[in-house]
FIROKE-457426 format. One record per residue: x, y, z of N, C-alpha, C in turn; residue in one letter. Coordinates in steps of 0.1 Angstrom, whole numbers, plus 5000, padded with zeros to 4 digits. Layout:
BEGIN
XYZXYZXYZA ...
END
This chain:
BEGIN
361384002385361284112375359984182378X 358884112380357884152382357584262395X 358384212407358384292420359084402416X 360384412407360984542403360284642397X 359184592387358184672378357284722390X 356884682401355684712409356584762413X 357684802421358184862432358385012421X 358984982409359085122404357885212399X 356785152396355385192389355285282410X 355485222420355385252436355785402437X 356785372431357585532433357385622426X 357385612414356285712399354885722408X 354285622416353185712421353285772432X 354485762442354385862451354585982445X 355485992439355886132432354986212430X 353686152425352586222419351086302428X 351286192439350286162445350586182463X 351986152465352086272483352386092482X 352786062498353186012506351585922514X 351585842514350585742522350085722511X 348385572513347785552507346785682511X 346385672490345485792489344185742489X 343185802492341685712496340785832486X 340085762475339585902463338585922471X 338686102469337486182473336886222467X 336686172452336086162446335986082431X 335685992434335385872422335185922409X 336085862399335785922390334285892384X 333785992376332686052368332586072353X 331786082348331886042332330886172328X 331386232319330386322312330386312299X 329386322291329486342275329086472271X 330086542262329786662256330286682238X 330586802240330486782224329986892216X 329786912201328986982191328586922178X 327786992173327386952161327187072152X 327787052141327187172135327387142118X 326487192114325787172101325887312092X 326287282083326387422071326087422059X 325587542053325487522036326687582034X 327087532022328187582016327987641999X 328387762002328587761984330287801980X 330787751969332287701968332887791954X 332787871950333987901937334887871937X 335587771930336887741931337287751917X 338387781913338687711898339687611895X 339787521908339987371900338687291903X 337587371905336187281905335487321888X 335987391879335987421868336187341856X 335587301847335687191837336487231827X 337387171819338087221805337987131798X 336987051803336686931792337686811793X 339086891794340286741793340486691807X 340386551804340986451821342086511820X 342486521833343786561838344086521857X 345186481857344886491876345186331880X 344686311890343986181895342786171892X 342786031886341385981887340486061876X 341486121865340986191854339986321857X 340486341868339586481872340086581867X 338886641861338886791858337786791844X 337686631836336786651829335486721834X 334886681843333786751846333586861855X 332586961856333287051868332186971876X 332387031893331787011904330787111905X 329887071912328787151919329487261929X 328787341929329187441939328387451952X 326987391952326587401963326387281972X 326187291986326287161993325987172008X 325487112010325387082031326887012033X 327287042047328486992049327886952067X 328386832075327986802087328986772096X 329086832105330086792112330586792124X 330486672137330486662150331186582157X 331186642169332186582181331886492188X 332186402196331586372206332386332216X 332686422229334086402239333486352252X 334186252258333786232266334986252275X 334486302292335186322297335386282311X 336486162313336286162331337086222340X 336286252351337386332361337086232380X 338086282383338386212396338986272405X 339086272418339886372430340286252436X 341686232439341686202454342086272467X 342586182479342186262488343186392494X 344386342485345286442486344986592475X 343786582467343586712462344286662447X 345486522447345486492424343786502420X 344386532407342886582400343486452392X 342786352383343086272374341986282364X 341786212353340986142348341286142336X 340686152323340786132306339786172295X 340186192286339386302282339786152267X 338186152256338486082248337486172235X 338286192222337786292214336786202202X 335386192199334986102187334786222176X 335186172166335086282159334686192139X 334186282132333386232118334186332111X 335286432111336286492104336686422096X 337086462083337686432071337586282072X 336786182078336686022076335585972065X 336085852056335485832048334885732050X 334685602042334185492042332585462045X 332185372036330685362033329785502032X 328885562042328685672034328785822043X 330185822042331085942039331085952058X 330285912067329985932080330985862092X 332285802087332385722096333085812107X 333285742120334385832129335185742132X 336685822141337485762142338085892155X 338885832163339485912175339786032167X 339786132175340586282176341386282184X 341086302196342386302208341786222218X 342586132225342386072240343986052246X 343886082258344286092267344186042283X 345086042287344886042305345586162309X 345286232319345786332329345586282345X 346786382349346986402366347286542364X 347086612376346786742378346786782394X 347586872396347586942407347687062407X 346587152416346887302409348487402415X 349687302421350487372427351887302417X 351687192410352787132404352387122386X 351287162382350287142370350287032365X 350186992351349486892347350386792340X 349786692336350286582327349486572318X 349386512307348586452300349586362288X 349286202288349886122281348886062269X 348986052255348285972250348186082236X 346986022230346686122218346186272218X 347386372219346486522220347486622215X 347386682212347686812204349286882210X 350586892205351386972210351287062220X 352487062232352087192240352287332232X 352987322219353087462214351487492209X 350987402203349487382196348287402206X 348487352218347787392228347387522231X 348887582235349487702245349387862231X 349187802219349587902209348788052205X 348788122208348288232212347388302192X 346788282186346588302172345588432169X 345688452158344888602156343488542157X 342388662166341088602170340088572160X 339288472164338088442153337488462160X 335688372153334688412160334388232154X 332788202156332488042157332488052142X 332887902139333187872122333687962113X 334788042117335588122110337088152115X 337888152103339088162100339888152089X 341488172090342088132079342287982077X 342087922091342487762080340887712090X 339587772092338387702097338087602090X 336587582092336187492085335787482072X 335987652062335987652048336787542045X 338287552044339487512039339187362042X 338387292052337987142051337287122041X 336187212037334887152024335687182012X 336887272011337687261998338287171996X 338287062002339486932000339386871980X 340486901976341086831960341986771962X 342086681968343786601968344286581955X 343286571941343786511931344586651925X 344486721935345486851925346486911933X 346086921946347087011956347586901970X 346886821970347186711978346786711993X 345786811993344786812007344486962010X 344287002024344087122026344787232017X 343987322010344087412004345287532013X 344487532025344987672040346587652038X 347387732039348987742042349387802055X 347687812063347987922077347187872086X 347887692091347187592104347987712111X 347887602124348587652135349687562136X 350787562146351487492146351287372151X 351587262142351387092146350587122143X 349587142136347787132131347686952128X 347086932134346686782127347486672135X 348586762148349786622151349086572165X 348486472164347586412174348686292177X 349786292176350986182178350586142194X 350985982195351085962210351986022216X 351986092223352986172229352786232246X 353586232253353986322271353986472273X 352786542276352686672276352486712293X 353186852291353486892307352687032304X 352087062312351487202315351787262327X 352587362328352687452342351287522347X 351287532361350187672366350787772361X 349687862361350188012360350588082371X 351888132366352488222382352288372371X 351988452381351788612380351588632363X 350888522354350288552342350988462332X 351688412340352888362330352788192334X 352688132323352787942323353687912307X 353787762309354987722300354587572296X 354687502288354287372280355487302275X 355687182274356687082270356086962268X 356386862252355786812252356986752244X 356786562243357886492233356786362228X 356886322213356586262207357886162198X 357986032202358985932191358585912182X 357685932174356885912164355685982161X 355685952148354086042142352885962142X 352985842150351985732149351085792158X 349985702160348785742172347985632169X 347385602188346985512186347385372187X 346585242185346685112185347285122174X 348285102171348785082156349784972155X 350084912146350584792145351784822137X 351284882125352084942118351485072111X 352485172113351685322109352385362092X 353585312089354185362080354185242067X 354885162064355085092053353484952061X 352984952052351984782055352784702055X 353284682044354384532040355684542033X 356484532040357984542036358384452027X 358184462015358184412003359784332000X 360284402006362184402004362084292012X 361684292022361784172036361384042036X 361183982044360083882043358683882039X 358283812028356883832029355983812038X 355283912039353983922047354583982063X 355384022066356184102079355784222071X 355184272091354284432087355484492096X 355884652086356584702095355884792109X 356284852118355684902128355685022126X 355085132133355285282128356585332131X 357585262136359185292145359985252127X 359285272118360785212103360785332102X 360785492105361385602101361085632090X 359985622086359485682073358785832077X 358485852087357885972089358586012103X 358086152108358786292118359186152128X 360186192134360486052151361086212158X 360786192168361786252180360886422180X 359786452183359286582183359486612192X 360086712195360086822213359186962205X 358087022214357487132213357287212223X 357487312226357087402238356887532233X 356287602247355687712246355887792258X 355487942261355588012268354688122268X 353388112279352488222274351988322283X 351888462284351188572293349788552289X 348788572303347788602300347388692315X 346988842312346388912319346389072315X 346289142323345389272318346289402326X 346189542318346489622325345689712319X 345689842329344689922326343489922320X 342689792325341889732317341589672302X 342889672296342789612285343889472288X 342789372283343189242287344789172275X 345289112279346589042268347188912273X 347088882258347488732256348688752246X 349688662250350888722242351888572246X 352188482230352888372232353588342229X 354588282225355688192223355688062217X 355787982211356187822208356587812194X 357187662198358187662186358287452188X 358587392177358887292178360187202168X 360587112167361887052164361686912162X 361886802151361786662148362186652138X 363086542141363886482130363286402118X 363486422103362686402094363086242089X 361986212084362186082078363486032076X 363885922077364685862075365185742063X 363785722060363785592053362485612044X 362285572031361785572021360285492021X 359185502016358485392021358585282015X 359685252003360385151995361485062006X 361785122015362385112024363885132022X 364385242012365685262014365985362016X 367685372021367985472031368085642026X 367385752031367585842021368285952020X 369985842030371285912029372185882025X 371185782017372385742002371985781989X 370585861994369985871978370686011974X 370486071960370886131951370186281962X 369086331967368286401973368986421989X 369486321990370186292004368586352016X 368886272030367686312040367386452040X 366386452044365486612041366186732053X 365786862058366286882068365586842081X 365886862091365186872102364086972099X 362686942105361686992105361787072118X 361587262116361687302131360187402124X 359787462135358887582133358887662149X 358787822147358787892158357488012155X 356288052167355488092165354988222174X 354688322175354788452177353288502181X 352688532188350988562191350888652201X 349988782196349888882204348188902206X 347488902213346088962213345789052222X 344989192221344489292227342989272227X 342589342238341389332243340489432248X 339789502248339289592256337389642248X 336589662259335489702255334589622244X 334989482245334289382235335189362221X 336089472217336789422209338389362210X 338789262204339889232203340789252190X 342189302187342389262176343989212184X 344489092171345889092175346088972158X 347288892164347788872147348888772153X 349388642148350388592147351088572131X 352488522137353588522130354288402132X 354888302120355288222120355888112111X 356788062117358388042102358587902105X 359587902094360987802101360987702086X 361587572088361987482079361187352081X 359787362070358787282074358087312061X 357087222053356387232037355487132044X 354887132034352887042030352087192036X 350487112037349487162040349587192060X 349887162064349987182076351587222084X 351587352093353287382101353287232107X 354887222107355887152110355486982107X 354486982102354586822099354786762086X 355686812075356386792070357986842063X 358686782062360186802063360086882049X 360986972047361687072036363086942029X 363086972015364286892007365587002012X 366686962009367787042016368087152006X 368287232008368587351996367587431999X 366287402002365087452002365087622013X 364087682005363887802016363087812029X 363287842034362287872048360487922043X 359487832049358387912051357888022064X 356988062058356388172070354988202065X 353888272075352888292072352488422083X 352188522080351488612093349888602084X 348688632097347788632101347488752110X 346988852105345688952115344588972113X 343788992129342388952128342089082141X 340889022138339889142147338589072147X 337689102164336789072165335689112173X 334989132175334089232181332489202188X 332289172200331589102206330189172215X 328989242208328189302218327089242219X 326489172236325889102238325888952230X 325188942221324388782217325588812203X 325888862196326388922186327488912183X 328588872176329988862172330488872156X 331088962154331788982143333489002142X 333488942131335188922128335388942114X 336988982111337388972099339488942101X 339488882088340888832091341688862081X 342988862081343888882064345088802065X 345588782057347188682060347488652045X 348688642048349988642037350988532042X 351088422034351588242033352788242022X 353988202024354588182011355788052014X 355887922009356387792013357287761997X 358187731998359287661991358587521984X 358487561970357587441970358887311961X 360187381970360887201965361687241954X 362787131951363487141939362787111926X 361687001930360886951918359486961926X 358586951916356886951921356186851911X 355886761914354986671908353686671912X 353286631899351686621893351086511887X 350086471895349686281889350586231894X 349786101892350485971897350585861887X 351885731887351785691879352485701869X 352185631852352285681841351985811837X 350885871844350586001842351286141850X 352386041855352786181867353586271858X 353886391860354486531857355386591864X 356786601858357486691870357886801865X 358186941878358687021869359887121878X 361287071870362087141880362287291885X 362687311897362887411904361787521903X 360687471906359487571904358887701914X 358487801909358587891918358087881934X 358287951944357587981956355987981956X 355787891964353787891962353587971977X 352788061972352288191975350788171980X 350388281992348888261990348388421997X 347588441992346688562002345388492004X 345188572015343388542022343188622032X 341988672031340788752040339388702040X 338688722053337288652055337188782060X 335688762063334488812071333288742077X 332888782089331988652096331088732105X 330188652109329588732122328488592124X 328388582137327888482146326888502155X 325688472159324888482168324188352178X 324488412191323688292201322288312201X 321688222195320288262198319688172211X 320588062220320188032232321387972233X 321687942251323087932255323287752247X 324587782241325087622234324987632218X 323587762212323087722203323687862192X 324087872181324488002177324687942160X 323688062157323988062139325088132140X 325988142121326688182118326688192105X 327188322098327688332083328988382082X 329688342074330988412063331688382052X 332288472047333088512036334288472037X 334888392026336288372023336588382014X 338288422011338588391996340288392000X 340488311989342188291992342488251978X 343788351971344688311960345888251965X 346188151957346988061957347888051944X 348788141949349488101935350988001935X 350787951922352087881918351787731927X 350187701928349387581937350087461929X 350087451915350087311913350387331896X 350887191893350987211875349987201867X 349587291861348887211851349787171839X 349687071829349586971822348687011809X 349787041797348887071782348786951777X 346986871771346886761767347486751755X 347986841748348986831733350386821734X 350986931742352486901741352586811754X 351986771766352386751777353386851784X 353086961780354387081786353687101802X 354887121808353987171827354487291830X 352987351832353387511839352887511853X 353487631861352287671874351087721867X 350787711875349087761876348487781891X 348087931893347687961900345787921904X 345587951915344287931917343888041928X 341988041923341288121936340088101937X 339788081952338588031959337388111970X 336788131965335488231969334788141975X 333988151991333488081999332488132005X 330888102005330188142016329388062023X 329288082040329187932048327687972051X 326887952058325787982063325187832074X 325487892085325687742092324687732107X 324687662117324387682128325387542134X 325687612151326087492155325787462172X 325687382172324987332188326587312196X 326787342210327687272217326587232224X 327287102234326287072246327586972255X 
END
């Protein structure tokens, strides 16, 4: 068995790597790179507003929150690369990252993306392991400038799970957040034009043992299920299709991608949920649209993008069946002279928020059927400066209404209504790459 595994592992590498032994011409090498960047934040929100009564998780809302605050937050990627002598490019790219991780005090990290790659610039690329959709890669989005956007790094310092259940933004990109182990292909570019394909069996990543249920309670005790019990997305295919080049001296980027995975299957109770009363959710698909113009330091351009997909992030969670289609457009503009960059952006989000919408957890949870379409508007303003190569301040402006966000809960009658929300943001930041 073992000579069959070596003889085929033999053949997957000729395929890759040409014909003879290859002798590296160049050893792989190791670099560390990365950013850091640091910001004040000031926050208006009005679920950071007190009314006196617990309400929520964890009885939030008696008190309000602070509005002001430093927020910190860095990368650290390391990258190896390799040649051999036939001209494969290899190596692996590993992302450290202190994003949204908690534990002890508030600083811990935990992977972003790692990977392995092979690379040839006449057959293009591979990359296996933890990294981002080829649609999410390849996806062409209305322009920003450093620390600004519609789902930047504002919409991370607004995190309330105890009300809306994580990111505020309704306008990621597509697959925002899907770092799934998964097989991505990148084409070269022929006459402007390249193409992406990528498949993920699961929404796990990572060493994981078990990603979905800890302990299958129904089962044997103490048997951990694996991330394969279908509790979450299995089977993602994403691709993309993108132009990039110029005519008449005005430069264009103009894309395509779209992705498809089959939704949960299984409850984290562990029962089937095509027997339940709700029956399985639909397939999770989303399709994505990106145009940018270019000329004389400014760019403006704008994407557009749909399909049958709910939560805080496109396509990574499934729609109940009945449910409507979401969509979100995004346009932006940005403007670049010398050391200098300015931007502004606007977008319009509107997601099916379900047959039912619940509020709290527990004894205290709240439901409320067939509740309207949650809605959102948002526009920023920004502008950015290098003051030495790697090093560049920044400020801007946010605000996004969110209506029909979440229930609130009357402490007299227990009656549940929507309730809309709006969030006023200004960043004032600096951030180092190196």
């Amino acid at each position: 068995m073992r000579k069959i595994l070596l003889g085929t592992t033999g053949v997957v590498g000729a395929a890759l790597i040409g014909m003879g032994a290859a002798q590296a011409q160049q050893a792989p090498t190791v670099r560390v790179g990365g950013y850091l960047q640091t910001t004040f934040t000031w926050i208006d929100d009005d679920l950071d507003k007190s009314d006196g009564a617990p309400r929520g998780v964890a009885q939030a809302g008696a008190q309000g929150r602070s509005k002001a605050d430093f927020r910190n937050e860095v990368e650290i990627h390391v990258f190896v690369t390799g040649k051999a002598a036939n001209g494969l490019s290899y190596g692996a790219v590993v992302e450290i990252q202190n994003d949204n991780v908690g534990g002890g005090s508030g600083s811990a990290l935990d992977l972003d993306e790692a990977y392995v790659f092979v690379s040839t610039p006449a057959l293009g690329t591979i990359r296996f392991g933890e990294e981002d959709s080829a649609a999410s890669i390849m996806q062409v989005r209305a322009p920003t400038i450093t620390g600004f956007g519609a789902d930047g790094a504002w919409d991370v310092a607004i995190l309330n799970t105890g009300f809306n259940g994580g990111n505020p933004s309704l306008f990621t990109g597509i697959n925002d957040g899907s770092d799934s182990t998964k097989i991505i292909y990148l084409s070269p570019q022929f006459f402007g034009f390249d193409f992406g394909v990528s498949y993920a069996p699961n929404a796990g990543e990572g060493d994981r043992p078990f990603y979905g249920r800890n302990v299958d309670a129904t089962a044997i005790a103490g048997v951990n299920n694996t991330q394969r019990d279908r509790t979450n997305l299995e089977n993602e295919v994403a691709y993309a299709l993108r132009y990039r080049g110029s005519f008449g001296g005005v430069g264009i980027a103009a894309g395509f991608g779209g992705m498809f995975a089959d939704s949960p299957r299984v409850t984290g109770a562990g029962a089937d949920l095509r027997t339940t009363a709700a029956g399985r959710a639909q397939q999770v698909n989303a399709y994505t649209f990106g145009l940018n113009l270019t000329a004389f330091g400014l760019t403006v351009g704008g994407e557009y993008t749909f399909g049958q997909y709910s939560g805080a992030s496109v396509g990574r969670g499934a729609l109940a069946r009945g449910s409507d289609d979401s969509e979100h457009y995004l346009l932006g503009a940005t403007y670049v002279m010398g050391a200098f960059s300015v931007g502004g952006y606007y977008g319009v989000a509107e997601q099916d928020n379900g047959r039912t919408l619940t509020f709290g957890t527990g004894a205290g949870a709240t439901t409320l059927g067939n509740p309207a379409d949650r809605k959102q508007t948002t526009y920023g303003v920004g502008v950015a400066y290098t003051v030495a190569p790697g090093l560049e301040v920044f400020a801007n402006y946010n605000y996004i209404k969110d209506e029909n966000a979440f229930i609130r809960v009357g402490t007299a009658t227990r009656a549940a209504t929507l309730q809309d929300r709006e969030i006023s943001s200004f960043f004032l930041g600096t951030r180092l790459a190196f």
